[in-house]
C-alpha positions in Angstrom: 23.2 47.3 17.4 19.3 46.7 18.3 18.9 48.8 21.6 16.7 45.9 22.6 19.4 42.9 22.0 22.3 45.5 23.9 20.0 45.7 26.9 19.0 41.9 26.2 23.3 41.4 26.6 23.1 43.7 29.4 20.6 41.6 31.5 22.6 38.6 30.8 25.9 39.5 32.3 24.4 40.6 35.7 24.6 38.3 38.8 21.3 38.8 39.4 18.1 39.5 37.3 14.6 39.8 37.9 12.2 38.1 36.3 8.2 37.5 36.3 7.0 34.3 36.1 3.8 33.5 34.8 1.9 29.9 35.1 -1.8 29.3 33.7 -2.5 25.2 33.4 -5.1 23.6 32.5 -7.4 23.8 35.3 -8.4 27.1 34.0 -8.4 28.8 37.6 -5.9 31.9 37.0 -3.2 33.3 36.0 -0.2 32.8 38.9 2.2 35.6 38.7 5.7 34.8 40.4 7.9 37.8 40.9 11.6 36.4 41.2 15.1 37.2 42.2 17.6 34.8 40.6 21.6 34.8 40.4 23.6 32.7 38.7 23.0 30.0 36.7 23.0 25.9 36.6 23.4 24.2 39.9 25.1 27.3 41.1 21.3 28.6 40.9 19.6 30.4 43.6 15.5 31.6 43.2 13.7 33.9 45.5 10.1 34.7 45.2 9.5 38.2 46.7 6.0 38.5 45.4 3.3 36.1 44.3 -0.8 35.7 43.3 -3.0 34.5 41.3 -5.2 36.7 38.7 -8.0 34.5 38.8 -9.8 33.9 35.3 -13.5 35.5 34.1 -16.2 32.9 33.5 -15.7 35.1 30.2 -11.9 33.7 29.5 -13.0 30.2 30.6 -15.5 29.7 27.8 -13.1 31.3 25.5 -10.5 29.0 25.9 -13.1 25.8 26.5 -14.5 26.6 22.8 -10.7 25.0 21.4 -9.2 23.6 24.4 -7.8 19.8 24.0 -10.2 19.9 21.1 -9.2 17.9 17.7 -11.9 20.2 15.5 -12.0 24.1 16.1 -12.9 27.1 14.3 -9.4 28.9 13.3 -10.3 32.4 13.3 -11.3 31.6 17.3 -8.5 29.8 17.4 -5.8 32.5 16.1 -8.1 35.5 17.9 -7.5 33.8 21.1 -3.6 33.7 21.0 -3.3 37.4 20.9 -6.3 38.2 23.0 -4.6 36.1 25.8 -1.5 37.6 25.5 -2.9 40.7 26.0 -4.6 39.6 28.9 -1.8 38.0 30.9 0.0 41.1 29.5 -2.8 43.2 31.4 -2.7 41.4 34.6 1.4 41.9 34.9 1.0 45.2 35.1 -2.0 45.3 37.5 0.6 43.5 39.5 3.0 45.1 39.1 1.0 48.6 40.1 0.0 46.6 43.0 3.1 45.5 44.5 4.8 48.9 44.1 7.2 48.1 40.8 7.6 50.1 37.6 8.0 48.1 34.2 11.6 49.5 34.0 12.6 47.4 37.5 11.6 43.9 35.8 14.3 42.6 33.5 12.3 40.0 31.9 8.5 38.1 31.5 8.6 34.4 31.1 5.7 33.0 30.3 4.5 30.1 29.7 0.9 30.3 28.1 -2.1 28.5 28.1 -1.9 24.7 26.9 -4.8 24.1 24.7 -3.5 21.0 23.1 -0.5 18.7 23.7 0.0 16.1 20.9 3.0 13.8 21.8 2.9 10.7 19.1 2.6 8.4 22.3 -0.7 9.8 23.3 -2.1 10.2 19.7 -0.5 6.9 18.1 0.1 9.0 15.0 3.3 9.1 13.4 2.9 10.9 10.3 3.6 14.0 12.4 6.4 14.8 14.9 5.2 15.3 18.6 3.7 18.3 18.7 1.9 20.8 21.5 0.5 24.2 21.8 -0.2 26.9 23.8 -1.3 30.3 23.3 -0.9 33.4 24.4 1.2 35.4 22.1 4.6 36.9 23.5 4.6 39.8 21.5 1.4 40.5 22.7 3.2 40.5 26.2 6.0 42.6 26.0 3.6 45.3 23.7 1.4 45.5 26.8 4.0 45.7 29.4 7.0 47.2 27.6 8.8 44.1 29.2 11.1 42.0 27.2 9.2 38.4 27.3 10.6 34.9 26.5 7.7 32.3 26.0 7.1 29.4 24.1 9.2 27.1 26.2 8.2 23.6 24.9 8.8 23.6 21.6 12.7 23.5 21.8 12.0 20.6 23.7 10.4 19.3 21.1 12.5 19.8 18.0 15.5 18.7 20.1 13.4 15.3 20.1 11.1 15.4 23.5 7.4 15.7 24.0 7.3 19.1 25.5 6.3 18.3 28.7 6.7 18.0 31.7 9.5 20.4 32.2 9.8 21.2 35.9 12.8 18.8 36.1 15.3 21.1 34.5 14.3 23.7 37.6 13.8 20.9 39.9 17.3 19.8 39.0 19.1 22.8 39.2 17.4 24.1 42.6 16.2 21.0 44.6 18.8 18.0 44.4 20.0 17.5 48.2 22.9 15.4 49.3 21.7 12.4 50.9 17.9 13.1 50.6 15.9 11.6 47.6 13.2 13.4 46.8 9.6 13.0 44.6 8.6 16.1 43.9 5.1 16.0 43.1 3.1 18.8 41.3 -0.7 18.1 41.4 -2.4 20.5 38.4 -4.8 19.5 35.8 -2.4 16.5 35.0 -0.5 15.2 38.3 3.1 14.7 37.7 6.3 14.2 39.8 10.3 14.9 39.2 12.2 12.3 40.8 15.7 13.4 42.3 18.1 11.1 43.6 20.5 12.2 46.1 23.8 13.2 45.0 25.4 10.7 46.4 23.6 8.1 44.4 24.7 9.2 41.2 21.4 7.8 39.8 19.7 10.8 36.8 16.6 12.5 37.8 13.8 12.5 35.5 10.3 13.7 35.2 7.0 12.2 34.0 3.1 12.5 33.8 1.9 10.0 35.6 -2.3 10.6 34.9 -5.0 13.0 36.0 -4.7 15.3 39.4 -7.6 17.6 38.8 -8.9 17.8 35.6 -11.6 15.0 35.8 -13.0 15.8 38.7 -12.9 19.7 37.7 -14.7 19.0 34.2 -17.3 16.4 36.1 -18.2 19.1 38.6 -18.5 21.5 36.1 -20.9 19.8 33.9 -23.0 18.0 37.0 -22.6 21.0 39.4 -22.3 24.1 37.2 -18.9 24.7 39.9 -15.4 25.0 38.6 -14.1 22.6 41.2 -14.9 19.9 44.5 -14.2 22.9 46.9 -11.9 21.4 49.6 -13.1 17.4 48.0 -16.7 17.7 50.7 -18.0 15.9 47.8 -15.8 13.1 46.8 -15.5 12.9 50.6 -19.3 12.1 51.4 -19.5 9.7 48.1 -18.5 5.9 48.2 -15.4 4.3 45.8 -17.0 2.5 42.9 -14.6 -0.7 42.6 -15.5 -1.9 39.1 -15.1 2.0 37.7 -12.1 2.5 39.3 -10.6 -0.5 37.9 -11.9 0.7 34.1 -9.9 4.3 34.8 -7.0 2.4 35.7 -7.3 0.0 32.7 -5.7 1.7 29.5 -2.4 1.5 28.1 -1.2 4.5 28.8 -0.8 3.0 32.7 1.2 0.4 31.5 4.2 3.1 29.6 7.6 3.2 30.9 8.6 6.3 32.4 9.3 9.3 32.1 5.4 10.1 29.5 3.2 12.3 28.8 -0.5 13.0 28.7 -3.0 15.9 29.2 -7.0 16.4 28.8 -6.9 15.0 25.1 -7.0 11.5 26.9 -8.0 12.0 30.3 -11.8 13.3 29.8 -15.8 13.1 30.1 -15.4 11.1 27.5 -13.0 8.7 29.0 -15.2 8.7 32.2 -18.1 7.9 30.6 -17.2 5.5 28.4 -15.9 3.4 31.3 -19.3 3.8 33.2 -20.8 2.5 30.0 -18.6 -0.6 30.0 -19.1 -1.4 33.9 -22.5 -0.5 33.9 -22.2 2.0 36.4 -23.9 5.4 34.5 -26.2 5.6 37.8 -24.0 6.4 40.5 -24.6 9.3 42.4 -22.8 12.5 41.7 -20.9 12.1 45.2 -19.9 8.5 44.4 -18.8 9.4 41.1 -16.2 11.8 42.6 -15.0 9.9 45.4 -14.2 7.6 42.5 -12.5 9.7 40.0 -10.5 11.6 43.3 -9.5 7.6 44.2 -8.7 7.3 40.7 -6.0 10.5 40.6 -4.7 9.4 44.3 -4.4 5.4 42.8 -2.6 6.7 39.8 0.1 9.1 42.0 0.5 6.6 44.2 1.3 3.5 41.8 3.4 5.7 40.0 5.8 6.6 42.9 6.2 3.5 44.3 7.4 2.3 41.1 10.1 5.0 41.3 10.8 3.7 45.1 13.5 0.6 44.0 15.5 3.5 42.3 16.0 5.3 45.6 18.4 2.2 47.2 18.9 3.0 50.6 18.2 6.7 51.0 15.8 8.7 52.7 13.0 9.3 50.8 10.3 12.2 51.1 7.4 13.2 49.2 7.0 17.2 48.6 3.7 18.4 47.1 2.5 21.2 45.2 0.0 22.6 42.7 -4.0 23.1 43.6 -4.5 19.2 44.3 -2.6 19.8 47.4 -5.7 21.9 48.5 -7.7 19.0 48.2 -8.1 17.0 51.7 -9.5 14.1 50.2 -6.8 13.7 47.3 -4.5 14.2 50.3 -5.4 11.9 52.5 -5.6 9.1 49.8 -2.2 9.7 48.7 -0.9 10.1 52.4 -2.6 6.7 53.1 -1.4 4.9 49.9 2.4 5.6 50.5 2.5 4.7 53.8 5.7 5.1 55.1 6.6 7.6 53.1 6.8 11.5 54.3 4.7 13.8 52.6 4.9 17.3 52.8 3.6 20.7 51.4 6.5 22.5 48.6 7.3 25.3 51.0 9.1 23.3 53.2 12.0 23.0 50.9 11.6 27.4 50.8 9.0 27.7 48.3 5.6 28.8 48.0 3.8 25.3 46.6 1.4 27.4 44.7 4.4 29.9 43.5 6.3 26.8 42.1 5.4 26.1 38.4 5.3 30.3 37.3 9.4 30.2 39.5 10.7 27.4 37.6 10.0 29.3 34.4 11.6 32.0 35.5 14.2 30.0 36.1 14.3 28.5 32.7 14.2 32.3 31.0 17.2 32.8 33.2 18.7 29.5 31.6 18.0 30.8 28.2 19.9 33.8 28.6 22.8 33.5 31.5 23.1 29.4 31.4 24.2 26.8 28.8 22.4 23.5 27.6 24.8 21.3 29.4 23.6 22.4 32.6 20.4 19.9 32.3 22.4 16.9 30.7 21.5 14.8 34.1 18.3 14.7 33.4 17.3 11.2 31.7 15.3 10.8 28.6 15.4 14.6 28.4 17.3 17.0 25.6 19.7 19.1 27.1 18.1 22.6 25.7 17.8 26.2 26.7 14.2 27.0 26.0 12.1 29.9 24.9 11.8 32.6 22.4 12.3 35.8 23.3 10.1 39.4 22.3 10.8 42.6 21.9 8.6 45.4 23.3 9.7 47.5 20.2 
């Protein structure tokens, strides 16, 4: 037998296993590295995260990855360069970490890793159906385990896919199997590049939980300040704060179809751009508002979207109790906050880590929770999860 797939066998059949999750989305702003402790499997599940931080990106890596990202037309040789390079730097940064918090290679059992998304492709967003839904994101898992000598499973979405989903979003499997409470229904809202939430009724409903996109969280205002303002980002929303709403824009962002799709969907940058900005200033007229107005628009625009979207959820909930638990780097973002906070009202909204999780840790766990899945679980574990295939995900590298 492969001394690799014995000690692969081996892993499996502990009660616990330790594995490092990695998370880099499409807000370019690192690479989050979530060191985890899980044992057992399914709803019998339980994650701790004993180390966590983010590698934060080069101004190098972002205009690396800009060159092809959510781009229809890009060079290929860039293209395929860029899958091993950034394996090999996510690779890198593991073990920085890893030196860091005091842990040898030969104490991690696995790397699950996500990758960068540089273009998601479902036939809903593109209207094209002479090819399956399709997405990708790079950042090579051989390349990984190479570099750390750490057996890696990546590639997570495309079993989705071939089992007939669009890849994303997949935090409700781990949502699911770690956060579904008795009596309490809860939204649990992640606010990246794209905001989107996992809805999980209480047990006691006996209603599925699902999870959707629901529109932008950061990406439009992170690629406006970036062009405008040569920053990566609205640094704690000052300037969507001292700007004024733009009614007629904001109702051109809200206007497109994709608003008006039944949940659970998907979307990413391909839609939600400059592009898409500017073309509604063109049609209201509006190309002369101030950079400050502009993103106390698009910041209304993400909150608006959020906002709409869960209260469309709220007739599912019946009589339950409701909350509202936030993560991802819009949550860092008083303005967005506040907006959301305002917009559902009776609702109570809080930060991840009150349901015993770091909110920034969050998305690199729950794929370390889904490379646990792949190897100690079964499929069936995540058939209560609507419009969603019931899959174990990932493919898994060998160091050797």
């Amino acid at each position: 037998m492969n001394p690799w797939i014995e000690k692969l066998y081996a892993i499996a059949g502990r009660k616990q296993r330790v594995i490092v999750g990695l998370m880099s989305g499409t807000s370019l702003d690192g690479l989050d590295i979530a060191l985890c402790h899980i044992t057992g499997e399914g709803l019998h599940t339980e994650l701790s995260v004993t180390h966590f931080d983010t590698k934060p990106y080069t101004d190098e890596f972002r205009s690396r990855i800009r060159e092809i990202f959510a781009k229809r037309t890009v060079d290929q040789q860039v293209l395929s360069g860029l899958h091993a390079w950034v394996g090999q730097v996510h690779g890198t940064f593991v073990n920085e970490m890893l030196q860091e918090w005091g842990k040898s290679p030969g104490e991690i059992d696995l790397i699950a890793s996500h990758g960068q998304t540089v273009f998601h492709a479902p036939q809903s967003l593109t209207g094209n159906t002479d090819y399956p839904n399709s997405t990708l994101q790079i950042g090579d898992g051989d390349q990984l385990a190479v570099t750390t000598g750490i057996i890696t499973v990546s590639d997570f979405r495309q079993k989705h896919i071939a089992a007939g989903g669009e890849g994303a979003p997949l935090a409700a499997y781990g949502d699911y199997l770690l956060f579904t409470a008795k009596t309490e229904t809860r939204i649990l809202l992640n606010i990246g590049g794209i905001a989107n939430f996992t809805f999980l009724p209480a047990a006691a409903s006996r209603k599925p939980c699902f999870a959707t996109d629901v529109g932008p969280g950061n990406t439009l205002m992170n690629q406006y300040m970036q062009m405008r303002m040569g920053r990566e980002m609205d640094e704690d929303g000052r300037l969507a704060a001292a700007g004024t709403v733009c009614p007629p824009l904001l109702k051109a962002l809200l206007s497109p179809d994709f608003f008006a799709l039944p949940f659970p969907k998907t979307t990413g940058p391909e839609l939600f751009n400059l592009d898409y900005l500017f073309d509604a200033q063109k049609a209201t007229g509006t190309t002369g508002l101030t950079e400050s107005d502009v993103m106390a628009t698009l910041c209304a625009f993400s909150a608006t979207a959020i906002v709409d979207a869960i209260r469309q959820t709220l007739s599912e909930a019946g009589n339950l109790l409701t909350r509202v638990y936030v993560s991802g780097g819009g949550l860092h973002n008083p303005a967005l906050m506040r907006r959301i906070k305002t917009g559902l009202g009776e609702l109570t909204v809080s930060p991840f880590n009150e349901l015993g999780l770091l909110p920034d840790a969050k998305e690199a766990a729950l794929f370390a929770l889904l490379a646990n899945e792949t190897l100690a679980g079964n499929a069936a574990n995540a058939k209560a999860i609507a419009n969603a295939p019931a899959v174990c995900m990932g493919k898994i590298s060998f160091p050797e």
